[in-house]
C-alpha positions, 0 to 999 in steps of 0.5 A: 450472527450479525444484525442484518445481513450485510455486503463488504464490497462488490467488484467487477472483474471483466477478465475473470479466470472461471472453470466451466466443465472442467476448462478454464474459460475468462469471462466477465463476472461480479465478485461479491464478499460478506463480512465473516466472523475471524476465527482464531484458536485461543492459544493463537497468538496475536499481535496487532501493531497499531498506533490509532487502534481502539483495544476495546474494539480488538478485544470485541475482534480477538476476545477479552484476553488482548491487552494492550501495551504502549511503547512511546517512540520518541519523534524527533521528525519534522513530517510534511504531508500531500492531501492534494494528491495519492500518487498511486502506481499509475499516476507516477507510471502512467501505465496500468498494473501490467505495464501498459500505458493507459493513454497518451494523455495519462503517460505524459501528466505520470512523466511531468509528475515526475519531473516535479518529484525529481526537482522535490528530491533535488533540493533536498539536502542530506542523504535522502532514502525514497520509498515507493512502488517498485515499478516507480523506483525502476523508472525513478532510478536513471534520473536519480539524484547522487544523494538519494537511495531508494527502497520499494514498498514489500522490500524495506522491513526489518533493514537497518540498511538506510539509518544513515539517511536524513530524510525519507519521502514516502510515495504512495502506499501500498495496500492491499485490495479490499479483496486480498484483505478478506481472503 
């Protein structure tokens, strides 16, 4: 039970694929979703990767039996960081999550945008290893300085394959909609 009764988020979807007596119809519709309480067996094992997370608030999520256990990394790492921009997919693409261009407007501010990483990755000296969304690394990948690799977000895990790599620029994030997350 939760002290008041509560929304997570509320999308519009204005393409849905519904059921209606038994045909599968597209129609607009709202999608609402509420905050739901995890369910875990208590032999589940759990283990929560997070650098900034509070154990306390984890031991109030998955119960009392979460420890938390620390391993310092050292940091070696001069880290630069954009807060002027987010360079989402469509920003870098200019076009929309199937592949068509939002606007003329748009596909040429994606392509001087581009351009601008292109001269970035350029100047860079050493080998350079760039992550990205894959769509991004496919258009990248022509213009492509000799000395820079690139990976896409959902295909770098668990690779030792760009150790060698000097300096990596991360561009963009990829992270789930908030209706993945609650599904």
């Amino acid at each position: 039970p939760l002290p008041r009764a509560r929304l997570n988020s509320v999308w519009f979807e204005p393409d849905a694929q519904v059921v209606v007596g038994g045909e599968i119809e597209r129609t607009p519709r709202v999608f609402i979703s509420s905050v739901r309480v995890p369910r875990l067996a208590r032999e589940t094992p759990v283990l929560a990767l997070d650098g900034t997370g509070s154990l306390a608030l984890n031991q109030r999520i998955f119960g009392e039996h979460m420890t938390g256990e620390r391993f310092a990394v050292p940091r070696n790492a001069e880290v630069w960081q954009v807060t002027s921009k987010i360079f989402s997919r469509q920003s870098l693409t200019g076009t929309d999550r199937r592949g068509n261009p939002i606007s003329p407007k748009k596909v040429h501010e994606a392509a001087r945008l581009r351009r601008q990483v292109l001269d970035l990755l350029k100047m860079l000296p050493g080998q350079i290893l760039l992550v990205t969304y894959k769509q991004v690394e496919e258009v990248l990948r022509p213009d492509l300085p000799a000395h820079v690799q690139t990976a896409h977000f959902g295909a770098l895990r668990g690779l030792n394959s760009y150790e060698h790599c000097e300096t990596a620029v991360i561009m963009g994030r990829e992270q789930p909609s908030a209706e993945a997350i609650e599904a």
